[in-house]
N, C-alpha and C positions, 0 to 999 in steps of 0.2 A: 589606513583602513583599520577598523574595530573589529574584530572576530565577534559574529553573535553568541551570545549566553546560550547554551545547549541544556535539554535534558533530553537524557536517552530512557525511554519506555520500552519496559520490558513486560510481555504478556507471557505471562508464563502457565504451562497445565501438565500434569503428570511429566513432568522434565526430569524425577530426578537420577537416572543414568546420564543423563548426557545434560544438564543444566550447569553445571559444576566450570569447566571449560571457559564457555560463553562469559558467564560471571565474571571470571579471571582478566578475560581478553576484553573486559569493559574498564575493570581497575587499570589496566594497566595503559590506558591513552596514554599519548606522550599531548604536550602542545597546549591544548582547547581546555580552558575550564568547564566543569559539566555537575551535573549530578545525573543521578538514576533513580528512576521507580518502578520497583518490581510491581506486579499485579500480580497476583497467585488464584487461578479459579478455580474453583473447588475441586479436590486432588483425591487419588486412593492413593498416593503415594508421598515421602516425603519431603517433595518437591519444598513446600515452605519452612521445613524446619532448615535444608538444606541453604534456603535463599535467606533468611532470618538469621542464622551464623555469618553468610557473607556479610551481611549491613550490619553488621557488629563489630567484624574486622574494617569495614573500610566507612565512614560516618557520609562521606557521598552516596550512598544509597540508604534509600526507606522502600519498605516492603508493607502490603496491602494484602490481606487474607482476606477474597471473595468469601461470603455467609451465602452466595447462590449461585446455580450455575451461570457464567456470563457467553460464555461462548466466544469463539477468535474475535468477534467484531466487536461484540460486548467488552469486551476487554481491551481493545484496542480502547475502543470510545472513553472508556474509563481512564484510561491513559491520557487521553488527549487531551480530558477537563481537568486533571490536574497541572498538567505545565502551565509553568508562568514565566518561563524566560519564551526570548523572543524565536527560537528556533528548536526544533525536537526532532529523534528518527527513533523509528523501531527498531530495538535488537533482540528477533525470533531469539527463541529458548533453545533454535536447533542450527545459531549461524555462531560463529565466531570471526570478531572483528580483528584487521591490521591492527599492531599498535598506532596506528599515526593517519588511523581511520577518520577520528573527528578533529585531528587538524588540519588535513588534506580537506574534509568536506568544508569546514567552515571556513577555513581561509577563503577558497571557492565559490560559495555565495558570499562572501565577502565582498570581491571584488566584482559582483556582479549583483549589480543591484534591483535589474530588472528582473531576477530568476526569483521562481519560490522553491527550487530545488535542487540541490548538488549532490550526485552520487558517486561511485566509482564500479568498477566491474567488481564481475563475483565469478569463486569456484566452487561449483557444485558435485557435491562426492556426494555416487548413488548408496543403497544400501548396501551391495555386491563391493565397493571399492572406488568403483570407477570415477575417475573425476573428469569435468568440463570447463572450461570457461567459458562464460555469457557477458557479453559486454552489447548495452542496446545503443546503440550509434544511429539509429532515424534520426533523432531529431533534429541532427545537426544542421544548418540554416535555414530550419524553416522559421517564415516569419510570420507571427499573425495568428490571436486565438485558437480562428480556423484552421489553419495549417498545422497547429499546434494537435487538436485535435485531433485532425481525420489520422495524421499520425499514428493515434492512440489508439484509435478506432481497426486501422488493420494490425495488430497484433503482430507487428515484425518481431521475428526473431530477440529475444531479451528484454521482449518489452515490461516484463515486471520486475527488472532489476532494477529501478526507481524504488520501488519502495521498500529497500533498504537506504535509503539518500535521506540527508539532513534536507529538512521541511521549514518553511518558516510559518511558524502559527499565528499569524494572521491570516495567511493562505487556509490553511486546516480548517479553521474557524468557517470562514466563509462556505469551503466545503461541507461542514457539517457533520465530519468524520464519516466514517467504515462503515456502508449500511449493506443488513443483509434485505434478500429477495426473496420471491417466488421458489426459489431452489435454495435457499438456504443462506449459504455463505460461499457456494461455487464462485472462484475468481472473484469475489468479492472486491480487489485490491485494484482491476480493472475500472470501475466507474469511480473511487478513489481519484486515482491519478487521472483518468482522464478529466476531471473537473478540475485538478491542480494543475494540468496542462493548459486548461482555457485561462489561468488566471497568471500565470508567467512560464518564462523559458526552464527548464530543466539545460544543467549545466556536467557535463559530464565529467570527471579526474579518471586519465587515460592511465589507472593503476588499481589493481586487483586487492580489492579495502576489505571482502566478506568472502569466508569461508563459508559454505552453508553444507551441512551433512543432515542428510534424509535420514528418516527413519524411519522403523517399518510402521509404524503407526502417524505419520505426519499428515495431517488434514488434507492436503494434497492426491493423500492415495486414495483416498475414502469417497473420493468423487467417480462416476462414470463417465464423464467429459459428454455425455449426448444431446442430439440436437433441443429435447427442452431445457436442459439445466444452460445449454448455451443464448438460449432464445428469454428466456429470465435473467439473465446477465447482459446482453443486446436491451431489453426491457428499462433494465434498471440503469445504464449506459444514456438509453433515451430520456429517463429521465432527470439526472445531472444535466444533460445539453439544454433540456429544458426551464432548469431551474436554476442557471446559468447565468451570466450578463452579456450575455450576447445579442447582436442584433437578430432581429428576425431573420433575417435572410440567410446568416450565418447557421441560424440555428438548424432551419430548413435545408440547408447543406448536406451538414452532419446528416440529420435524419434520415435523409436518403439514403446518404453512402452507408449508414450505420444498416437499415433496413435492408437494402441488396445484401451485405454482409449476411443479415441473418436469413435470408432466404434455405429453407430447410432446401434437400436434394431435390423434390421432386417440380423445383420451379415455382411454388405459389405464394401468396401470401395468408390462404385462407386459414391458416393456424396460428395469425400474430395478434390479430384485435385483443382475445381475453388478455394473457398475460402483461399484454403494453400497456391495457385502459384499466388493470389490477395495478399496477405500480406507478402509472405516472396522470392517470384522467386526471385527476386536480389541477395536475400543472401543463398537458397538452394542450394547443388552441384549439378550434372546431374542424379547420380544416385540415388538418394533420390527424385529426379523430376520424373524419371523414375520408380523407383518403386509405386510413389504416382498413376500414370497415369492407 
């Protein structure tokens, strides 16, 4: 087996208390040949000079100073269009990686050819101290775009610790990177992965690879998780399935189960048409418009 060529993308924004770490815990993989490329979007802090000293010390990393605001997705996306090797993962500005993070991931989709994805768990320390492990274990035999999906679609427990996992960019590609919504960049990383879920297996390494520590200001907190910012993320959800390769039938699956999903509290659907035919009318058929209405 051939280990795929990695680069690890790194979006970075006012990091520099806690950017320093991360960096370190990138130099120092053991294993996987790699490179790194920082993105820095535009900063009140010395997030870049910080990260500009690292790529100095270590010639595996180059570093990109945003001229405008890109925002998480913007900046992801920015990341995405620069890789050229055949496999890439993000390394947030607020996680630090196992030393032997990207050769566990890579060996992994190595030997699995049919996956676009290999992760491992992660432990998540709050602001207060507190640490967790999340390790997402649905996916394990299911077989089949679809199953792949609906998967994705109920949000089991650790379902976004995929994307911290080695990706392969042909997979990426097809997806179309990070796109924000109707809310913004809420759970952005949801319709993401669910559209790399329709396109191969996610492979899991049964070993804790990402440290992730929150911080008070982490994009994360700055959400109100309520029923529209979650019904613009169901939206834009509907729209990956849709623009998709899947068979009709498949598709229509998903969308129902997606659509009960976003059924707000009080039972209807009379609040779903705008937002779904604002994010995906181009690419919905008539009668999935018509049932929406």
């Amino acid at each position: 087996m051939t280990q795929p060529s990695v680069t690890v993308l790194i979006p970075a924004y006012n990091a520099a208390t806690f950017i320093a770490p991360m960096l370190q815990s990138v130099s120092a993989q053991s294993g996987a040949e790699f490179r790194a490329i920082i993105s820095v979007d535009v900063s009140t802090d010395s997030t870049f000079d910080l990260c500009a000293a690292h790529a100095a010390r270590d010639a595996r990393f180059s570093v990109v100073r945003q001229a405008q605001r890109q925002g998480y997705a913007g900046n992801c996306n920015f990341l995405l269009g620069q890789a050229a090797t055949d496999c890439a993962m993000f390394a947030f500005h607020d996680d630090i990686l196992a030393p032997h993070c990207l050769e566990r991931l890579s060996a992994a989709l190595a030997a699995a050819p049919q996956a676009v994805l290999a992760y491992g768990d992660m432990e998540m320390t709050e602001i207060g101290g507190t640490a967790q492990h999340w390790a997402f274990t649905a996916p394990a035999g299911q077989e089949g775009a679809a199953a792949r999906g609906l998967v994705m679609l109920r949000q089991p427990a650790g379902w976004w610790v995929p994307n911290r996992g080695l990706f392969r960019m042909a997979a990426a590609r097809r997806v179309r990177g990070v796109k924000r919504h109707s809310a913004g960049e809420f759970v952005c990383d949801l319709p993401w992965l669910l559209h790399l879920s329709l396109l191969g297996d996610f492979v899991r390494v049964q070993e804790t690879l990402c440290f992730k520590f929150l911080q008070k200001h982490s994009l994360s907190r700055t959400w109100s998780y309520d029923d529209a910012q979650w019904l613009a993320v169901h939206a834009s959800c509907l729209r990956e399935i849709w623009q998709s390769d899947l068979g009709e039938g498949d598709k229509l699956a998903l969308s129902e189960a997606l659509l009960v999903q976003s059924r707000p509290r009080q039972g209807r659907f009379h609040w779903l048409p705008r937002p779904i035919r604002a994010a995906g009318k181009a690419v919905l058929p008539k009668p999935v418009l018509r049932w929406l209405s």
